[in-house]
N, C-alpha and C positions, 0 to 999 in steps of 0.2 A: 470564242470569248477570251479562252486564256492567250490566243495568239498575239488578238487585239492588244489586250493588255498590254504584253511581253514588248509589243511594238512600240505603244506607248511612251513606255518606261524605258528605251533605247532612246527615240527620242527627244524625250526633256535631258536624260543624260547626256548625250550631246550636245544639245543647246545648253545645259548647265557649262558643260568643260567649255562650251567653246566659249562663254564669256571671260574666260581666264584664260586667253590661250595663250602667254609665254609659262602661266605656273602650271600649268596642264601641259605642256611640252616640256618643258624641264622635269617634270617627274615621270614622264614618258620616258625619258632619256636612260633613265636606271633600269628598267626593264628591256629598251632593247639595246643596251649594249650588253647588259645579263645574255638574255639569249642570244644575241649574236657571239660573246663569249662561249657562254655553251657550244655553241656549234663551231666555230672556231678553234676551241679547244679540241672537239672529238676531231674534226676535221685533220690537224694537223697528231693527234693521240693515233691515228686510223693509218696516216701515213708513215708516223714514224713506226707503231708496230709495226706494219706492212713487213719497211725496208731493216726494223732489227729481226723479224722472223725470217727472211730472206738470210740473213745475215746465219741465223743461228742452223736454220736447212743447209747452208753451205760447209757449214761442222761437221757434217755429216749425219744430220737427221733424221735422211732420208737413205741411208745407208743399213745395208745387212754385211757385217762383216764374220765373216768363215774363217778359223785359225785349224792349224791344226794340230793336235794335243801328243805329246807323250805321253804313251800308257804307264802309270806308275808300276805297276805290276811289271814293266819289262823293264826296268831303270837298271844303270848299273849298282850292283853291289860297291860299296866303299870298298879301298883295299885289296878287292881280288882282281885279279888281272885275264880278262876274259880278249875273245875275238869273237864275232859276229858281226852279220848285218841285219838289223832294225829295218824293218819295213812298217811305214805309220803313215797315217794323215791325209791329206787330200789327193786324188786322182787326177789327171787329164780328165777321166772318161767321167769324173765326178762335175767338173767344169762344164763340159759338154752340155750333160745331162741338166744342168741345172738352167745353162742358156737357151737353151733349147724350150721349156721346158713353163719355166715361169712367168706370169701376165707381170705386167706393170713395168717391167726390166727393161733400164734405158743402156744401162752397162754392165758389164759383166769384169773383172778385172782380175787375172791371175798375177798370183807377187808368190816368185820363189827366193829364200833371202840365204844370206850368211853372213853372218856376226862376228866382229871381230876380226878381220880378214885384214892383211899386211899389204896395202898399196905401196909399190914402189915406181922413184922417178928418179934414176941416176943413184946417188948416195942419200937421197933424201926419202924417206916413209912415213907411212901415216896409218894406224888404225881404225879401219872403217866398216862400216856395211855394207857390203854385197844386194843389189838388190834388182833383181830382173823382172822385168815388169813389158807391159804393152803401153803405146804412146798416152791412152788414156790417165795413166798413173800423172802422169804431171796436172791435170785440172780435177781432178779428181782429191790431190791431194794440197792444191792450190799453191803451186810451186812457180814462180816467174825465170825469165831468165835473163841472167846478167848479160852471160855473149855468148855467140854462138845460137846451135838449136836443140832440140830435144831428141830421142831417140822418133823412129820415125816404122813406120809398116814395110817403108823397101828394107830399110838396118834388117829386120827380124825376118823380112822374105827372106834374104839373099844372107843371112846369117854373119853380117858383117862386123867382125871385130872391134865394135867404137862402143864409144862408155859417157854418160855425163858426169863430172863430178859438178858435186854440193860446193857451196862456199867456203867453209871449214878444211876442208881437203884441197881443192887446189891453194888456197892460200898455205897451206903447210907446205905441199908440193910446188906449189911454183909460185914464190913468193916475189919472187920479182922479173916473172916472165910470161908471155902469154901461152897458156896451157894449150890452146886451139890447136889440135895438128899433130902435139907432141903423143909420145908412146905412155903407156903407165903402165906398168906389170902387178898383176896376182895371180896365182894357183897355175903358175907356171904360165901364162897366156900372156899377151900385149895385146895392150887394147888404144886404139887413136882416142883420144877426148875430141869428140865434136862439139862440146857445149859446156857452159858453166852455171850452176842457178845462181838466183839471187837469195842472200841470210833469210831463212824463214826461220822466225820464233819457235819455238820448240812448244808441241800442244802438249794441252796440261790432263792429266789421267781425271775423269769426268767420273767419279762414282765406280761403280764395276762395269761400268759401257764401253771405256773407250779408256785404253792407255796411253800414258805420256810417250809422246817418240820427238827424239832431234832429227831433224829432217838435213844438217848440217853438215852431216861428217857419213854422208851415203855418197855410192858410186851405183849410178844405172845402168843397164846393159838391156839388148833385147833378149826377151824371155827364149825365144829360138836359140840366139846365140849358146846361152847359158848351157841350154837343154845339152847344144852341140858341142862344145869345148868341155864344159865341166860335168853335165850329167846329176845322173838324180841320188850318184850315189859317194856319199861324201864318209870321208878316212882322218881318222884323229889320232895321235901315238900322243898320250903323256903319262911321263912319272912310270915307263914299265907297260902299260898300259894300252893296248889296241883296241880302235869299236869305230864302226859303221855305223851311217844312217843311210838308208834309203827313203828318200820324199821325194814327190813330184811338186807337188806343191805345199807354199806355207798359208799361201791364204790366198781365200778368192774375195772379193769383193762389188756387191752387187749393190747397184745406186740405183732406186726406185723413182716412179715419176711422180709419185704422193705420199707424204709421211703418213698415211691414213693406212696406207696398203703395207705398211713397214713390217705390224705384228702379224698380219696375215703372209706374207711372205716368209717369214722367221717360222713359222709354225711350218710349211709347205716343205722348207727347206730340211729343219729337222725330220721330216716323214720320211724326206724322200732322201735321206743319208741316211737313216735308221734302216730303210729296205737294204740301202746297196753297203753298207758297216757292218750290218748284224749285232751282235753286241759287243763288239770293239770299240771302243768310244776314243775314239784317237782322233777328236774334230771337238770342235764347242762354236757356236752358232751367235755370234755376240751381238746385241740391237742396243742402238742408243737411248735408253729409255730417258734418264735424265735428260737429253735435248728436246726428245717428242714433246716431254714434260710442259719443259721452258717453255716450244714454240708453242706452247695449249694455252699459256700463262701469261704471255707476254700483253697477246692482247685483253684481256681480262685486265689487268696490272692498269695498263693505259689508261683503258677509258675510266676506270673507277676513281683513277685519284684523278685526271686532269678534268672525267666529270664532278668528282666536288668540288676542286676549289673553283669552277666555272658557275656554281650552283652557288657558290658564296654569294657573288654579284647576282644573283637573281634575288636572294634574300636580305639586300643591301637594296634594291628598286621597291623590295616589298616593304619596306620599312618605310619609304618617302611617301610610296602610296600611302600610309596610314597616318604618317604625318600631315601629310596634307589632307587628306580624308578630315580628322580632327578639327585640323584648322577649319574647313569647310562644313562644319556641324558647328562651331561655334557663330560662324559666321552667319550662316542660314538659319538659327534659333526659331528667329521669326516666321517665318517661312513653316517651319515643322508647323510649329504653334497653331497658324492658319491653316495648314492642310490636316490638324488633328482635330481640330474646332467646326473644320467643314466637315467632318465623318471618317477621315483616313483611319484606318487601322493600325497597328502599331509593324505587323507586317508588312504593308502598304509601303510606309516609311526605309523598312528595312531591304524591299524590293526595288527600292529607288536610290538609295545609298549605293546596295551590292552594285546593283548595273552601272554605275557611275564607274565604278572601280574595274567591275569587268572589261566596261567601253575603254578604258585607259589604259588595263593591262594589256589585253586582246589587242588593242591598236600597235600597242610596242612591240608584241610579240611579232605581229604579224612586220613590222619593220623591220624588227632582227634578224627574221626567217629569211627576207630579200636581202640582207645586208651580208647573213651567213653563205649564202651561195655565193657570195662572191668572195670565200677566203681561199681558193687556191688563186686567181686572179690578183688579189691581195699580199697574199702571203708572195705570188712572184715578185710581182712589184718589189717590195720587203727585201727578197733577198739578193735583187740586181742593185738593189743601194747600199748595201752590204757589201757585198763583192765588189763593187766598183769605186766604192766611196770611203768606206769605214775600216772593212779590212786588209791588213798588209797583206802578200803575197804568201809569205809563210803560213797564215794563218788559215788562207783559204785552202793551201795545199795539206793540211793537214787535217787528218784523220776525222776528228769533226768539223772541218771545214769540208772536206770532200760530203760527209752524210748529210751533212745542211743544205750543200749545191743540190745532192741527189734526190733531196726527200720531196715527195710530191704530195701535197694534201690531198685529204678526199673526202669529198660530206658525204655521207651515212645518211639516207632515205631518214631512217628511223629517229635519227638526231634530229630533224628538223619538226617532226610532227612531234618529239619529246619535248625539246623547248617550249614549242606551240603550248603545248597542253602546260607546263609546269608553268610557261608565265600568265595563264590564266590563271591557274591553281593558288598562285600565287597573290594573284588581285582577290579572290575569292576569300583566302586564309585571313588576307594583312586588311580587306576589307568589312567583315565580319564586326567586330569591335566598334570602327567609329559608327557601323549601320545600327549595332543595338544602341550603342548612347545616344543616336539621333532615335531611335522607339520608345527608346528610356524616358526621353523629356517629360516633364507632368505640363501639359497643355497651357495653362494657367501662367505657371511661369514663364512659358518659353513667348506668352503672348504680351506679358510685360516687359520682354528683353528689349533692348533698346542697340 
């Protein structure tokens, strides 16, 4: 019985909208460009988090970085002039152990460094970083190269004396010549420069995760080499003054295949330096929390604002429904009059209004639903006329030019059955109103309306 009904009342609602079908299509139109907004919006909210979380994992999010500490208990004394050698901080056999060792681990990356170190080239010098490393260090730390190439696995097999310099440093040193080939000396050594990078921005110190470093003013070498010419044990004289360190390494660096596994790997790794440390604490375990953070946030961020103002437009189609609803209660007075005079109930009325409204929203939804699946299809389209039409060359090469070429939409299962529902919900809300004023009528008058 009640199915019958329900069928009924589909029915005449149909045949009511279809007697007006440009004004029943036109207010169709506010609903599903609504939802096809909606879905449109998450679509492209979906792809750009995607490609900014992407962006923000490449930060190093996905990263456990190992330093290793000076015990303040062993520091020099100001003033007194002592000799010794400091033994501290990270192992080979601590590297080993760790690669070996831990799930998830795509890299493992040992960096022994020194500060401050006097490159020289003829009568010309420059103060830089020392910093030896395995070929991984260049994508790991997102470094390109100007000329030339990077340090390489035969360099560090066969322990060959070549170095890359940064931007900052060759152009000190060879300001008007091609560095490739030539010698560079420090700590008594000559090293061939095989390669030059390209100006990398200097990253910015992230909260306590991750400090600022200039990637500019370094000199690379293989980590073998290092081991082999300089050693792990380094000699300072100032001011009166002699002291030794002994390090093997300054830091390991482990790049994870999921930011998920990052605090669990951190935790694994403190255990398993606490066994082979003891209570020497001459290491500190650094995780980029603040990045994890962002890439948690990023999409969350998205969808919620580009899903409100896409919800605006649904509540802008909701508005016309009930405008025109209105219109179509004053219109049809008569009508009411007679089906309240035949026995309709006042519910009856308000059953046959609703569905009217549902028939029209329902209908637009389900158009915007097909029209939203096709916004990467769209959205390409979109951005080959762009690219080939509207913008200049410069524009495209840059920076949000390249993210706009890259970004690929993507509809979201879940967006599309959200729409669905909201633009129903929606005919439902904004229909409500003209369905009671059409129950409201007092029968009498609505049979003298004219």
């Amino acid at each position: 019985m009640l199915n019958s009904q329900l069928g009924q009342a589909i029915v005449l609602a149909v045949k009511s909208l279809m007697l007006h079908k440009l004004r029943s299509g036109l207010t169709m139109l506010g609903i599903v460009f609504g939802v096809f907004s909606v879905i449109a919006m998450m679509a492209i909210g979906e792809g750009a988090s995607t490609q900014a979380q992407q962006q923000v994992l490449q930060l190093g999010a996905t990263n456990v970085i190992i330093r290793s500490v000076k015990p303040a208990a062993e520091s020099e004394d100001e003033g007194r002039a002592r000799s010794w050698v400091q033994r501290y901080g990270l192992t080979r056999e601590d590297y080993r152990v760790l690669r070996s060792t831990l799930p998830h681990l795509l890299e493992a990356i040992p960096i022994r460094e020194l500060g401050n170190e006097e490159v020289r080239f003829k009568d010309r010098s420059v103060h830089a970083r020392i910093v030896a490393s395995t070929p991984e260090y260049m994508t790991t730390n997102h470094l390109r190269m100007l000329r030339g190439r990077f340090l390489s696995y035969e360099d560090g097999r066969t322990r060959q004396n070549v170095c890359v310099l940064a931007s900052g440093v060759a152009a000190q040193l060879f300001p008007l010549e091609d560095p490739i080939g030539r010698p560079v000396r420090f700590r008594g050594q000559f090293y061939r420069v095989i390669g030059v990078t390209q100006e990398r921005l200097p990253s910015a110190a992230i909260g306590g995760s991750l400090a600022g470093q200039d990637y500019n003013f370094d000199v690379y070498v293989p980590i073998e080499t290092f081991y082999a010419r300089i050693g792990d044990n380094i000699f300072q004289v100032s001011s009166g003054s002699f002291s030794g360190e002994a390090v093997q390494l300054n830091q390991i660096t482990l790049r994870l295949d999921d930011h998920k596994a990052v605090i669990p790997t951190a935790d694994a790794v403190r255990e398993t330096l606490r066994m082979r440390h003891g209570e020497k604490r001459d290491y500190a375990v650094i995780v980029p929390l603040e990045l994890l953070r962002q890439a948690e946030q990023l999409r969350h961020i998205f969808n919620i604002v580009l899903g409100s103002i896409a919800a605006i437009s649904l509540v802008v189609g909701g508005i016309g429904i009930m405008n025109i609803m209105l219109a179509t209660v004053t219109e049809r007075t008569r009508e009411i009059g007679i089906r309240r005079a035949l026995g309709a109930r006042r519910r009856d009325i308000i059953q046959q209004f609703l569905t009217e409204t549902v028939v029209m929203s329902g209908t637009g939804g389900a158009i915007g639903v097909v029209m939203g699946l096709l916004t990467p299809v769209t959205f390409r389209g979109l951005r080959w006329l762009l690219v080939n039409f509207v913008l200049d060359a410069s524009a495209v090469k840059s920076d949000i030019g390249r993210m706009f070429a890259e970004m690929q939409p993507t509809v979201p299962l879940w967006s599309l059955v959200l729409a669905f529902t909201i633009s129903v919900a929606v005919g439902i809300v904004f229909g409500i109103y003209p369905a009671k004023s059409a129950a409201e009528l007092d029968p009498i008058e609505a049979l003298r309306h004219e």
